[in-house]
Every structure is written in structure tokens, then in C-alpha cells.
C-alpha positions as CSV (number, residue, x, y, z in Angstrom):
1,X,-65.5,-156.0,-121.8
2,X,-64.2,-153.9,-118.7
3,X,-60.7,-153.7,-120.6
4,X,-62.7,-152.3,-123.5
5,X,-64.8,-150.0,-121.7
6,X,-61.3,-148.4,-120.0
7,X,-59.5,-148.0,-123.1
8,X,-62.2,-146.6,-124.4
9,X,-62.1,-143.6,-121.8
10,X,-58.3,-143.5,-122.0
11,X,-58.5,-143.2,-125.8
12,X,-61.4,-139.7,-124.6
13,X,-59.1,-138.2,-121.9
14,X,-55.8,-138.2,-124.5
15,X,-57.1,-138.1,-127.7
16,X,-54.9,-138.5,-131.0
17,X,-53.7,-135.7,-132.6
18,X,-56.9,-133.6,-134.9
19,X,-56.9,-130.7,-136.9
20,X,-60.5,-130.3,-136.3
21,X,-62.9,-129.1,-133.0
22,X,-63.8,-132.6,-132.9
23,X,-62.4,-136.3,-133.7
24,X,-65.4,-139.4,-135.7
25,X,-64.4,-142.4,-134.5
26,X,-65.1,-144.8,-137.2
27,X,-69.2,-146.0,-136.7
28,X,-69.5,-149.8,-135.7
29,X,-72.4,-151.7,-137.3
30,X,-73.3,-155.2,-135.4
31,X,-75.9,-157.4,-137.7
32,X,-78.6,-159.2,-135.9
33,X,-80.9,-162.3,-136.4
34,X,-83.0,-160.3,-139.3
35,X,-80.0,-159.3,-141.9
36,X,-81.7,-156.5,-142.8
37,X,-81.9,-155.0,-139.0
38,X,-78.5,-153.4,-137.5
39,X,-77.6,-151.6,-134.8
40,X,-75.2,-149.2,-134.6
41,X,-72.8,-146.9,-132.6
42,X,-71.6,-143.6,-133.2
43,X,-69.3,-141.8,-131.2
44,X,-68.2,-138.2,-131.7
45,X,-65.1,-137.0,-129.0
46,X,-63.2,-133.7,-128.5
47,X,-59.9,-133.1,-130.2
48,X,-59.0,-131.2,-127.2
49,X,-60.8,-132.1,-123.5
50,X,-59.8,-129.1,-122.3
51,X,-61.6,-126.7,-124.6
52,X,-65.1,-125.4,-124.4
53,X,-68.9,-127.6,-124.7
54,X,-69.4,-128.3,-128.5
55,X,-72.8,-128.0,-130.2
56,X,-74.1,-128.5,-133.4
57,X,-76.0,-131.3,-135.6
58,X,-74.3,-135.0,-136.7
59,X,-75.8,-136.9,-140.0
60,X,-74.8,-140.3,-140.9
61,X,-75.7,-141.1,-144.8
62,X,-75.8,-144.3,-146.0
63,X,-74.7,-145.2,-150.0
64,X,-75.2,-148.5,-152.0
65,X,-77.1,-150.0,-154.7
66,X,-80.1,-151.2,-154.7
67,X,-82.6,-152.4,-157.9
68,X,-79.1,-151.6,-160.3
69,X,-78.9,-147.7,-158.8
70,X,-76.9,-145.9,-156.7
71,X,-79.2,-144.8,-153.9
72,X,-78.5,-142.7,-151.0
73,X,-80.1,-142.5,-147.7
74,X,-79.7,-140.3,-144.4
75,X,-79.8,-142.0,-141.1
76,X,-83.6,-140.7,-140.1
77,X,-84.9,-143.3,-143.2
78,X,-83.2,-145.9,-141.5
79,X,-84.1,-145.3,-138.1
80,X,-87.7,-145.6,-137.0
81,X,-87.0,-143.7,-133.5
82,X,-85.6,-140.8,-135.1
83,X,-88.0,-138.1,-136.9
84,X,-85.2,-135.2,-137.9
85,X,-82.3,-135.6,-140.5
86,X,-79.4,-134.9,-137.6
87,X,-78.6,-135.9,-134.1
88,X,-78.1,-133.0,-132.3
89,X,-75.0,-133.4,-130.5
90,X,-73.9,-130.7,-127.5
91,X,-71.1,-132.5,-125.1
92,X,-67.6,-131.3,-123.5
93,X,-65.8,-134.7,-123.8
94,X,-67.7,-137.1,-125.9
95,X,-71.1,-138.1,-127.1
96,X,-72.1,-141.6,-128.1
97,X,-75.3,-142.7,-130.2
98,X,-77.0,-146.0,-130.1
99,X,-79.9,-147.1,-132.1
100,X,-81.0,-149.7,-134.9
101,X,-81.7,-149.4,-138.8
102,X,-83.4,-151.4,-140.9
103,X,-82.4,-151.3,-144.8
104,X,-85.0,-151.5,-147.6
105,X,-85.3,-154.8,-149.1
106,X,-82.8,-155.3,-151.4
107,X,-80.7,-152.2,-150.5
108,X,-76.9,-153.1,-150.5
109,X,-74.5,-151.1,-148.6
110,X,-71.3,-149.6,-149.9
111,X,-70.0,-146.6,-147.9
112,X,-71.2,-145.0,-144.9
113,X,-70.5,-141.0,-144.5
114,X,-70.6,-138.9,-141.0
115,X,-70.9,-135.3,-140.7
116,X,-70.2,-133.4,-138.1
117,X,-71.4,-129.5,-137.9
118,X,-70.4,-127.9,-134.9
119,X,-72.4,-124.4,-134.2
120,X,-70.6,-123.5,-131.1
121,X,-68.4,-122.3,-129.3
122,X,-67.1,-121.3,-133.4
123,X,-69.1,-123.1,-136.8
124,X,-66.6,-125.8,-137.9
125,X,-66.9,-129.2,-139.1
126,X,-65.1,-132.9,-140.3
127,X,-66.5,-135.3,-142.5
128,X,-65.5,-138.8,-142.6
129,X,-66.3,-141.8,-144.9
130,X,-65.8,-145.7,-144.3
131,X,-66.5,-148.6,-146.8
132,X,-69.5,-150.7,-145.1
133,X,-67.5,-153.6,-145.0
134,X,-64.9,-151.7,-142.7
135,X,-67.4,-150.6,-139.8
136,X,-68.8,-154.2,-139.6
137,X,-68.4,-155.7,-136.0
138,X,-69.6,-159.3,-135.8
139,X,-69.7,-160.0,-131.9
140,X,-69.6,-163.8,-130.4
């Protein structure tokens, strides 16, 4: 866990190569004893740790099926602590977001899609999309 936790801040202090303010690393989605409840992480790093604070909003949507329909839904109607649509996000080197969601009975999940505005220091932004089955971390 240690070894994780210090690649992890190497991986912050020499970031790959972006063309954006800002680098998604891909979310991570851990399933718990109710398979409808998961929690998540979300971390959001500069491209460059030497530039300026960012600011702005992240959204996380959510896309499967459910009852035969496509259905889309944004991280706030998953997440009973959050009441707005984004997280606001305002760091220099990384920010990272915890929480649980609970999907609607018989929602199946397909794709999950980040978004990333950033208001300052200059409006700019990256989306990024992952199937579900690719940001799935089962843990021992």
C-alpha cells in the first residue's frame, strides 16, 4: 500500500506528457457488499506542476441501460452527499475525490464520462470516457 501511495506522488511531481491544463486519471470504482453501492475515486492532476492554481467545475456522467433504454445520469443522482451537478475543483498539483453511489435498481452501467472545465488561470478543458468494465477495481 506504501509502494502505491509513492508512485502515486511520483506519477504527480512528473506527470506524462498532456496537451491540456490538466491530466484525468482514469476513475476507479471498488463494488461493495450491496452490488448496487460503489465507491469511487477520482483524481484530477496538473499537466505541468509548475504552472499556476487551477479552478473550475469536474462532472462525472454515468451511461447504461436500464428497463431496455439508454439512460444517462450525472454524478449528483448517484451521490447522496453531493447536492450540485459538479465538484468544484481549485488545486496547484492534484485534487482527489472520494465518495459512494448507489445505482437505480436495474440500472446497468456501460461507459463512464469525466469533464473537466477549468475557469482559471485561462477557460480550458479535457473530457475523457472509459467503458465501466475498465475502471472496475476489485480489492482483496
Amino acid at each position: 500500500e506504501l509502494e502505491g501511495e509513492l508512485n502515486f506522488y511520483r506519477e504527480v511531481m512528473a506527470p506524462e506528457e498532456s496537451d491540456g491544463p490538466v491530466r484525468l486519471r482514469p476513475p476507479r470504482f471498488s463494488p461493495t457488499d450491496d452490488p448496487r453501492v460503489w465507491e469511487y475515486q477520482i483524481i484530477v492532476q496538473q499537466s505541468d506542476p509548475s504552472s499556476a492554481r487551477n479552478a473550475g467545475d469536474l462532472r462525472l456522467r454515468l451511461f447504461g441501460v436500464m428497463a431496455g433504454e439508454t439512460v444517462e445520469l450525472n454524478l449528483v443522482d448517484l451521490d447522496a452527499d453531493l447536492e450540485a451537478d459538479a465538484l468544484g475543483i481549485n488545486f496547484r498539483y492534484f485534487q482527489r475525490f472520494d465518495g459512494v453511489i448507489r445505482l437505480p435498481p436495474g440500472f446497468v452501467p456501460e461507459r463512464v464520462e469525466i469533464e473537466v472545465v477549468i475557469a482559471k488561470p485561462r477557460p480550458d478543458g479535457v473530457l475523457a470516457a472509459h467503458d465501466w468494465n475498465d475502471v472496475i477495481v476489485y480489492t482483496p
